[in-house]
FIGU-910460 format. One record per residue (C-alpha): x, y, z. Coordinates in steps of 0.2 Angstrom, whole numbers, padded with zeros to 4 digits, always signed. Layout:
N
XYZ ...
This chain:
158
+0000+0000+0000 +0014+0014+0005 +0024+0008-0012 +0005+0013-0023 +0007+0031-0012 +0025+0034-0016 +0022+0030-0033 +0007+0042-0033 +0017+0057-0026 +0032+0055-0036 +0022+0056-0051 +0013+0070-0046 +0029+0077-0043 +0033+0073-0059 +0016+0081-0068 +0020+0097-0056 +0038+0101-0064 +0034+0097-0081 +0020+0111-0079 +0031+0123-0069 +0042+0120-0082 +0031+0123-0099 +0024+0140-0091 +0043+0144-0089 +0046+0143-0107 +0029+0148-0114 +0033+0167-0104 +0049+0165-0113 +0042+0165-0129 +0029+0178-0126 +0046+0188-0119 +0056+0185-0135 +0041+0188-0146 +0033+0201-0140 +0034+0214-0153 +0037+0203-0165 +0023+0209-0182 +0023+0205-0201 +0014+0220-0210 +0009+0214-0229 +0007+0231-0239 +0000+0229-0257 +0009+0242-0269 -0003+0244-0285 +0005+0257-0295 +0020+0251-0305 +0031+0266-0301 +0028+0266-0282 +0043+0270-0272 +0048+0258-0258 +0061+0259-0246 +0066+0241-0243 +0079+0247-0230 +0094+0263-0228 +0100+0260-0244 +0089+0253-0255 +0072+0260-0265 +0059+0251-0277 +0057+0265-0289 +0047+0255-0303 +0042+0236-0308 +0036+0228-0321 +0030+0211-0322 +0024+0200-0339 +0025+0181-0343 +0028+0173-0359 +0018+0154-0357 +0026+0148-0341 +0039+0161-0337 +0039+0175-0327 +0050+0189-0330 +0051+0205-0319 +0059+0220-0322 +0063+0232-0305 +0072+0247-0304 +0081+0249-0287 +0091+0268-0280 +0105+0263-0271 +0111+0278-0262 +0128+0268-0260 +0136+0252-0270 +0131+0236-0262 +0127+0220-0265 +0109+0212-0269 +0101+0198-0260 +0085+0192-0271 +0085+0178-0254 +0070+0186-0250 +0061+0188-0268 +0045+0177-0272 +0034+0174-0286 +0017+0172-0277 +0003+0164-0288 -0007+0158-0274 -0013+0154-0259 -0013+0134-0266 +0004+0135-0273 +0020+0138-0262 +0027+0155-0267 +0042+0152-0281 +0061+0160-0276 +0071+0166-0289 +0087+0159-0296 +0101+0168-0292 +0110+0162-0309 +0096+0171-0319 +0098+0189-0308 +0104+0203-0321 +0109+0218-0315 +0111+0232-0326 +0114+0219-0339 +0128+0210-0333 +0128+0193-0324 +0132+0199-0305 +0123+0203-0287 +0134+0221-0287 +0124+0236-0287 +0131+0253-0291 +0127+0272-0281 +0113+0276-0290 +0098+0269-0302 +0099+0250-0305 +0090+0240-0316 +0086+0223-0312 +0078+0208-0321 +0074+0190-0315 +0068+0177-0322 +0057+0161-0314 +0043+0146-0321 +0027+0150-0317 +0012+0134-0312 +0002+0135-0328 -0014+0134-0317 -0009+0154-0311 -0007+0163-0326 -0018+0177-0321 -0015+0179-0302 +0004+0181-0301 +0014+0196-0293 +0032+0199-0287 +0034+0198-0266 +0049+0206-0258 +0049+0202-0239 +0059+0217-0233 +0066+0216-0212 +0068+0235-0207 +0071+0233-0189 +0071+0217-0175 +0054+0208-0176 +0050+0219-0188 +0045+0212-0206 +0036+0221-0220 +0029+0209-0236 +0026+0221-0251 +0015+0213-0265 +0019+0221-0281 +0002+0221-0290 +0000+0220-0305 
């Protein structure tokens, strides 16, 4: 009888640290997330500036297709020479299909094969498949991080 009782409160012991436990890390998360927000803006005007940080600005895009391929067109205002990511480029098509990234090995940037961007107005082409069931609902996606927990999804309309 005294081993069914120990065996009760040991568990119980058990159940009571596992809780005390998961409530730590539950207000551990709610600490570490707290002003965490993803704001999705829609941009319908082709020649819509955007600031997608310090030192770079959407100044136009242009988006068409060709049978299954997508190609956009975006000019970017660099106030000073760096490099571009396009990690953070998607082809959205919708909400069934999981947004497309685009190959790196198809970026042009002002003409030329590279990812450097010069001080100044940059023209930028990529190139990606499109699902043939999405024809009319595509659009370009740049998910931009401004700040900590802080992350902006601009839908280029078309």
């Amino acid at each position: 009888m005294k081993r069914k009782s120990f065996l009760k409160i040991i568990i119980t012991l058990v159940l009571i640290g596992a809780i005390c436990l998961m409530i730590r890390n539950k207000l551990a998360v709610n600490q570490k997330y707290k002003d965490f927000r993803i704001t999705e803006k829609n941009v319908q005007s082709a020649s819509q500036k955007i600031e997608l940080n310090d030192n770079l600005t959407v100044t136009k895009v242009v988006q068409t297709h060709k049978e299954t391929k997508y190609y956009a067109t975006v000019n970017i205002y660099a106030k000073k020479a760096s490099e571009l990511s396009i990690n953070n480029w998607y082809l959205y098509e919708n909400k069934n299909i999981q947004p497309n990234q685009f190959d790196v090995d198809y970026l042009r940037i002002n003409g030329q094969a590279t990812k450097q961007m010069k001080a100044g107005n940059n023209t930028i082409k990529i190139f990606t498949y499109l699902d043939s069931k999405a024809l009319q609902q595509y659009h370009l996606t740049i998910v931009a991080h401004p700040q900590k927990s802080k992350y902006l999804i601009y839908n280029f309309l078309r």
